[in-house]
C-alpha positions in Angstrom: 15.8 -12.2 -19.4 16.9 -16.1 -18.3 19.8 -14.0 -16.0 16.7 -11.8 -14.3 14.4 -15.2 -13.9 17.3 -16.8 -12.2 17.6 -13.7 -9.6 14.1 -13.8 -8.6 13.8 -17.4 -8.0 17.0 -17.2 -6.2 15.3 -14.6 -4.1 12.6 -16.7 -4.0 14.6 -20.0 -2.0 16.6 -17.4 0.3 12.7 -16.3 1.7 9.6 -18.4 0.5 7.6 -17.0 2.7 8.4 -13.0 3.3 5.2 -11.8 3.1 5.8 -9.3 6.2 7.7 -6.0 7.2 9.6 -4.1 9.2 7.8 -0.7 10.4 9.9 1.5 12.5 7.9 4.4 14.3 9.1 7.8 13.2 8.8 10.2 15.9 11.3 10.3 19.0 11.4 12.1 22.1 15.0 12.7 21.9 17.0 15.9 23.6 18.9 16.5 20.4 15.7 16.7 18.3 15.0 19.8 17.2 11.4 19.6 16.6 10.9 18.2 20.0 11.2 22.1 21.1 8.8 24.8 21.1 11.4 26.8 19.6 12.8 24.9 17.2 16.0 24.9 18.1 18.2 22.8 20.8 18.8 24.6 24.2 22.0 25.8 24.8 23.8 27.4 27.7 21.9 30.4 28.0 18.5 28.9 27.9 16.3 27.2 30.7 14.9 24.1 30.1 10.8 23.5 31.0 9.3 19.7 31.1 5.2 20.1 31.3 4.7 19.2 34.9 2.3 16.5 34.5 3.2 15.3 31.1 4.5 11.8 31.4 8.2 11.6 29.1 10.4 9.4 28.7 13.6 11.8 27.4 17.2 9.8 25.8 19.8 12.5 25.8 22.6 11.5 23.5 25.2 14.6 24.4 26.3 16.7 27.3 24.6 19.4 27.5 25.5 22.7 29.2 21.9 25.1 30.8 20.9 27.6 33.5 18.2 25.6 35.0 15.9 22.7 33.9 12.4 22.3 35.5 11.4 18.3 35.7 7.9 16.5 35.1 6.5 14.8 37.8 6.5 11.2 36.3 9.4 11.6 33.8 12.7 10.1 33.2 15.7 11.0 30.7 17.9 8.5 29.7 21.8 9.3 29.7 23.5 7.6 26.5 27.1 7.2 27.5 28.9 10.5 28.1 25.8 12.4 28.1 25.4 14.8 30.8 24.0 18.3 31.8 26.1 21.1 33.6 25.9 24.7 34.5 28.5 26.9 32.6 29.5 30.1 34.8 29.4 33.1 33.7 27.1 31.7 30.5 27.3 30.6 26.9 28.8 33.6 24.6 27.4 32.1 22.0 23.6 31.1 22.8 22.5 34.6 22.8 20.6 36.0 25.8 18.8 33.1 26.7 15.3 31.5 26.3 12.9 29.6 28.4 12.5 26.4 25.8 9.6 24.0 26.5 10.2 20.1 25.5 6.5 19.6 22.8 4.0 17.2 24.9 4.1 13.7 22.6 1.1 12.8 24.4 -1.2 13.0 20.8 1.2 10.8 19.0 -0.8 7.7 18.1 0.2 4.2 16.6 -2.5 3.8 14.5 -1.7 7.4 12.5 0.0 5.9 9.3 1.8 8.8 8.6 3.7 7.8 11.5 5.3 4.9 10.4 7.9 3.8 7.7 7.9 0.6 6.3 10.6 -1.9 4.6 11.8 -5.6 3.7 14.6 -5.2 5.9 16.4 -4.0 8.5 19.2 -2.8 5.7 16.6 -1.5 3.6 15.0 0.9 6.7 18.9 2.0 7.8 19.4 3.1 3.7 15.7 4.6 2.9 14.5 1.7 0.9 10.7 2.2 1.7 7.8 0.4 0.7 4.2 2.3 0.1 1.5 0.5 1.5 -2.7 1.0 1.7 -3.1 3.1 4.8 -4.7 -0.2 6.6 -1.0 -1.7 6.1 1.3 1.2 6.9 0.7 0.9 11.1 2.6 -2.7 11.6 0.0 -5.6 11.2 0.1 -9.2 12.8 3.4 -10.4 11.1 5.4 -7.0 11.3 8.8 -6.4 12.9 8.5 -3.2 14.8 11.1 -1.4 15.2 12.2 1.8 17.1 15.0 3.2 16.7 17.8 1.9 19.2 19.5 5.3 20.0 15.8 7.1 21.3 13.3 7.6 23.3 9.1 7.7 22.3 6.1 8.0 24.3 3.2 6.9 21.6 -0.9 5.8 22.3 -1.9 2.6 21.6 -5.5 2.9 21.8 -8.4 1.0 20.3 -11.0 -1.4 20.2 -9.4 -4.3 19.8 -5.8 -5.9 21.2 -2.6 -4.9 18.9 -1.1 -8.2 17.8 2.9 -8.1 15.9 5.4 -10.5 15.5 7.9 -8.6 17.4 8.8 -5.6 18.8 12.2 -3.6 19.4 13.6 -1.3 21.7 16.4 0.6 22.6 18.6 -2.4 20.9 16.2 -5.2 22.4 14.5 -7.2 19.9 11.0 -8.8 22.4 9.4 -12.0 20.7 7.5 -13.4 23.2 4.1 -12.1 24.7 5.1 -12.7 28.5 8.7 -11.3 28.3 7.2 -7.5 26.7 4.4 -7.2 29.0 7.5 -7.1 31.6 8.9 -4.6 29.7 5.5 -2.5 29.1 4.9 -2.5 33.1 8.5 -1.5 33.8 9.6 1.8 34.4 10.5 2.5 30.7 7.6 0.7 29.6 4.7 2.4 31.1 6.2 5.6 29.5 6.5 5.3 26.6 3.2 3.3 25.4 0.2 4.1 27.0 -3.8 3.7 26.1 -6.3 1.3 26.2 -4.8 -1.2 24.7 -1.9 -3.4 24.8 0.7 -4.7 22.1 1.4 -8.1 22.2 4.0 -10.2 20.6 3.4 -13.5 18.5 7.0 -14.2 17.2 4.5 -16.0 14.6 5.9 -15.2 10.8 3.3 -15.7 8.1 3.6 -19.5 6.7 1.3 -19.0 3.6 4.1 -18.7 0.5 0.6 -17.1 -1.2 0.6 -13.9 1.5 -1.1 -13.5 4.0 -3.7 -10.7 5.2 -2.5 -7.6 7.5 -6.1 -8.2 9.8 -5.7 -4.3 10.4 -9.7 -3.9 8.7 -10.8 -4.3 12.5 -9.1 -1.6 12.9 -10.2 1.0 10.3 -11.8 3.7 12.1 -8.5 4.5 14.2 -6.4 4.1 11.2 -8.7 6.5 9.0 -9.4 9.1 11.9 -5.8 10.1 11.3 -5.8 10.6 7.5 -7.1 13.6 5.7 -7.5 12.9 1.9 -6.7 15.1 -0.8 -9.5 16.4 -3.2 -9.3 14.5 -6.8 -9.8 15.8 -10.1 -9.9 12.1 -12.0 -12.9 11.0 -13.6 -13.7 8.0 -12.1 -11.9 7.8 -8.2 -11.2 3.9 -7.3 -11.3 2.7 -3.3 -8.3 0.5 -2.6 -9.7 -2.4 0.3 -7.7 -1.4 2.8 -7.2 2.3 1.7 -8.7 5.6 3.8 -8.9 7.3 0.2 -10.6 7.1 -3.2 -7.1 7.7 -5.6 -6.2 8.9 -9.0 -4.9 5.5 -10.4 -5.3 1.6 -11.1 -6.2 -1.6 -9.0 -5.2 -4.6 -10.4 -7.3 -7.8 -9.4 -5.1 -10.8 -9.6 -6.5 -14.5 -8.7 -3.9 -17.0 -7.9 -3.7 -21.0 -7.2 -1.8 -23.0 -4.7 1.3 -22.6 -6.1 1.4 -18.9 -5.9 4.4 -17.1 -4.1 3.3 -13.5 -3.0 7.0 -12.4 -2.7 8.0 -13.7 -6.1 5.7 -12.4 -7.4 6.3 -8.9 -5.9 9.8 -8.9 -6.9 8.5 -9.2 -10.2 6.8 -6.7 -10.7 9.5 -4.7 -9.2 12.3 -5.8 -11.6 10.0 -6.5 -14.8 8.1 -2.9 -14.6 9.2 -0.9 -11.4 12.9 -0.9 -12.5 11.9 0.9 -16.0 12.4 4.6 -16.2 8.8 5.3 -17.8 7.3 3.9 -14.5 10.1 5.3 -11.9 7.5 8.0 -9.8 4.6 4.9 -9.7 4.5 3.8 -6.1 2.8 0.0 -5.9 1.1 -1.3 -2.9 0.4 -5.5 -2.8 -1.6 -6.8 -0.6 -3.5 -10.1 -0.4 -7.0 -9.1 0.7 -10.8 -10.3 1.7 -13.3 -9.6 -1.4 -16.8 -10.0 -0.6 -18.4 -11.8 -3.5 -22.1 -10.8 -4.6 -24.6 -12.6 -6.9 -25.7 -10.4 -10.1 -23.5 -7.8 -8.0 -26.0 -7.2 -5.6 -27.0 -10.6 -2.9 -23.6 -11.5 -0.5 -22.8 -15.0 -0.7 -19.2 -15.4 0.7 -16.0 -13.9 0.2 -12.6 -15.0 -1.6 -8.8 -13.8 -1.3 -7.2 -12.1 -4.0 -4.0 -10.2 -4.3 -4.4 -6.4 -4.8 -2.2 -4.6 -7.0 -2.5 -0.3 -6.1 -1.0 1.9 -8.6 -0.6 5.6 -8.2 1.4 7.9 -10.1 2.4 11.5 -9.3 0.8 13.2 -12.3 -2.0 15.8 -11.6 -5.1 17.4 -12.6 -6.2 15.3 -15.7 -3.2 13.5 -16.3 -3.6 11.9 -12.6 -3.4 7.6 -13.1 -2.5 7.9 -16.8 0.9 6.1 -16.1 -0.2 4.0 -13.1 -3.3 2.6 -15.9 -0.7 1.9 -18.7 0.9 -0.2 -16.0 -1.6 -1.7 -15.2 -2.7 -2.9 -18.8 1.0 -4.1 -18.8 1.0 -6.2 -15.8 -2.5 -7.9 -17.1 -0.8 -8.7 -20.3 1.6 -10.4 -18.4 -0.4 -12.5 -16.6 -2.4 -13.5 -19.6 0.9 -14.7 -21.3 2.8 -16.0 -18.1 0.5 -16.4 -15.1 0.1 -20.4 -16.0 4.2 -20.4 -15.3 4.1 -18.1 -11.9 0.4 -19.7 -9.9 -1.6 -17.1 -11.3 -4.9 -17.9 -13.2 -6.3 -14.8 -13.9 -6.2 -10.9 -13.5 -8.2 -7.8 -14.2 -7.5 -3.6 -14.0 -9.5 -0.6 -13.1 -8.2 2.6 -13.6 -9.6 6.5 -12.4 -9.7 7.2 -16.1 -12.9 4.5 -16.6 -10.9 2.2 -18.3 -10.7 -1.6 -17.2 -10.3 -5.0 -18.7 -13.7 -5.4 -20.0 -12.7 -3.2 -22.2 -10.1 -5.2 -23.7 -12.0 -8.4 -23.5 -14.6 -6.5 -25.6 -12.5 -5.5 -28.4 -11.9 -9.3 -28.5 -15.5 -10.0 -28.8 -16.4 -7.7 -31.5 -14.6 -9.5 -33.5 -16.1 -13.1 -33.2 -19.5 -11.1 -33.2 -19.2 -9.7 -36.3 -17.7 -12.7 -37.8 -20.7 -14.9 -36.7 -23.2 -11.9 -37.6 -21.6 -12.5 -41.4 -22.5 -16.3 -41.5 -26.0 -15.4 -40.4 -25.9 -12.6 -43.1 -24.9 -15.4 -46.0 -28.7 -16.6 -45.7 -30.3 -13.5 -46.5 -29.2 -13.5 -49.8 -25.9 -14.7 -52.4 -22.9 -12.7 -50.7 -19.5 -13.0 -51.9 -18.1 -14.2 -48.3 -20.9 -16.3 -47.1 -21.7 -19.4 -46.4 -25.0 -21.2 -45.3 -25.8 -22.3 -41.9 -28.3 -25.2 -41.4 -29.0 -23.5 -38.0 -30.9 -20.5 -39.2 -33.3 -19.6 -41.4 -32.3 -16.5 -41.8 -31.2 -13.1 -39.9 -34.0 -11.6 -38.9 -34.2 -14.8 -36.1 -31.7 -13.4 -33.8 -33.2 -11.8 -31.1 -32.7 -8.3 -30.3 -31.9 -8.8 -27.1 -31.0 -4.8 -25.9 -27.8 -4.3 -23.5 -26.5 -8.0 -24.9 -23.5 -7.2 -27.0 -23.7 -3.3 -26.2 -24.5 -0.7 -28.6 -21.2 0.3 -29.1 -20.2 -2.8 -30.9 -23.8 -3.2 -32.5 -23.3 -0.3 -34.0 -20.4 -1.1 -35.4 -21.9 -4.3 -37.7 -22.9 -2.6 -40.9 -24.8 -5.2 -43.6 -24.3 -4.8 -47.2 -24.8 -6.9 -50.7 -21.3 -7.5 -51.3 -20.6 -8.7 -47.4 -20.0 -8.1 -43.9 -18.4 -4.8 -42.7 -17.6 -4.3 -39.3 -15.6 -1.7 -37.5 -13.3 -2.6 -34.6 -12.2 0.6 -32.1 -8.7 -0.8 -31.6 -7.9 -0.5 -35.8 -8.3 2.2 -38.1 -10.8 1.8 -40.3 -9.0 -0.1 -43.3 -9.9 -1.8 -46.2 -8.0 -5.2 -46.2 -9.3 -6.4 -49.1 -7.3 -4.0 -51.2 
């Protein structure tokens, strides 16, 4: 355990403050793709090659290529990787078959706020192996202190459009890293540039990391109605759906609440949830999403009064029907037990759990108090009468002065007090009903 500590604080010193990813976009508008064509399938010697006439594309071609004929946009370019070409074979390709017109797909609906779109990681080795992070749909498009990336071999055309200007740390193409503002609106109103982002409104570049070791917020909620036009959610079957801040959906799962001090270090902290409970083959198909968020705060849960940052724990499992959040909640009641035993060691002060099923930490906190109820309902019992486990209390006169004050304790735990001759009997729901006195 002392050996795991070490590696997380060594973590820890190598990046205090890595509370920010890479997102690379996912969709290219390369020759050699496949999917790019209406047929499925590359064009080959026999085929002819049609580019929507006023589609805007920019095209990377990776390969020579050999075709009958190819039919050009109007505003269109294809970039030659070297030792790329296109030629005419005489006499055809034997083996292409007769020969097919094949249309290049129009990328014109491909939009940078559609989370499905993106793929995010901690690193540039951790996107090149397929080490991806899950994230709240707000958090998947790159937020203000995001790397994006796209991919240096290809070509996109994507639509950046929206209320609001699109702020990143940096952005990368075609092997060129831009982390400066006035150096990528150059690129964006050059030739490659104007083709492949278009819309209403333009990225810019910060080269600003985020310097709060506690996290700071992804400032995509000014975005939410682009970001959650493009997501469809799935039906649920979970008794009690949660909504994630930041998240499209309600989910099957857990949220935990966690409140933190100064000292706090958000990508610590991540990590140890990673090696402490990710890392354990009970929990292996849980995907967790932490974010530091915005909570508006209410008075008797109903009057605004301000708001307060928080770090958001999102659990969600991969079981189904009724079984959907089981796991992600029993990881949940993990990772609270943890704070309550080490969060004065790690900056965190306190932290609480929801889960689909109903569940949450009241619950827990409850169990707690039946006890020291029940105990404090015996004392007041002792002047009632000679018991054998009393004792008086100068306070009270006897029982019948505590108010019955309806919702106070909850039923459930009233309920539970039963008053007899020979004592105080009390049942509490996390024990079997036992007699210890035996």
């Amino acid at each position: 355990m002392a050996l795991r500590h070490n590696v997380l604080l060594f973590l820890c010193i190598l990046n205090p403050f890595a509370d920010a990813l890479y997102k690379q976009w996912i969709p290219d508008t390369n020759f050699e793709n496949a999917t790019n064509w209406d047929k499925g399938s590359v064009p080959c010697g026999n085929d002819q090659v049609v580019f929507l006439a006023q589609r805007k594309v920019s095209v990377y071609v990776e390969t020579s290529h050999t075709l009958t004929g190819m039919s050009l946009p109007v505003d269109g370019q294809l970039i030659l990787a070297s030792g790329s070409g296109f030629s005419v074979r005489e006499g055809g390709d034997p083996g292409c078959g007769s020969g097919v017109t094949a249309q290049f797909k129009d990328p014109e609906s491909l939009k940078w706020f559609d989370p499905s779109l993106w793929l995010a990681a901690t690193s540039i080795d951790d996107l090149h192996g397929g080490t991806y992070q899950f994230s709240v749909h707000e958090e998947s498009v790159p937020c203000q202190f995001d790397d994006v990336v796209f991919r240096e071999a290809s070509s996109f055309r994507v639509d950046v459009s929206c209320d609001h200007d699109v702020l990143v740390k940096s952005v990368s193409v075609l092997g060129k890293k831009f982390t400066s503002s006035s150096e990528f609106s150059q690129y964006l109103s050059s030739d490659f540039g104007r083709l492949q982002f278009h819309g209403s409104s333009p990225v810019s570049v910060s080269g600003s990391s985020c310097a709060d070791i506690t996290g700071c917020i992804c400032d995509n909620s000014k975005n939410r109605n682009e970001i959650c036009a493009n997501v469809k959610c799935d039906p649920l079957e979970c008794k009690k759906p949660l909504h994630p801040v930041g998240h499209c959906c309600d989910v099957c799962g857990a949220v935990v609440d966690v409140r933190f001090s100064s000292n706090f270090n958000f990508e610590s902290y991540r990590n140890r949830l990673l090696h402490l409970f990710l890392s354990l083959p009970k929990y292996k198909t849980v995907q967790m999403a932490m974010s530091k968020v915005s909570k508006e705060q209410r008075l008797l849960e109903l009057i605004p009064f301000g708001s307060t940052q928080e770090i958001q724990v999102l659990l969600l499992d991969r079981e189904t029907g009724q079984d959907a959040g089981n796991l992600a909640e029993s990881l949940a009641r993990e990772i609270v037990k943890d704070v309550h035993d080490h969060g004065s060691n790690i900056g965190i002060t306190s932290a609480d759990f929801q889960a689909s099923s109903g569940a949450s930490s009241s619950e827990m906190a409850g169990n707690s108090a039946g006890v020291v109820v029940g105990a404090v309902l015996g004392s007041l019992i002792a002047l009632g009468g000679p018991l054998d486990r009393g004792y008086d209390n100068p306070m009270f006169d006897k029982p019948t002065m505590m108010p019955e004050v309806p919702g106070l304790y909850g039923t459930e735990m009233v309920n539970s007090v039963t008053l007899t001759h020979s004592g105080v009997h009390f049942v509490n729901p996390v024990y079997d009903e036992t007699d210890f006195n035996a």
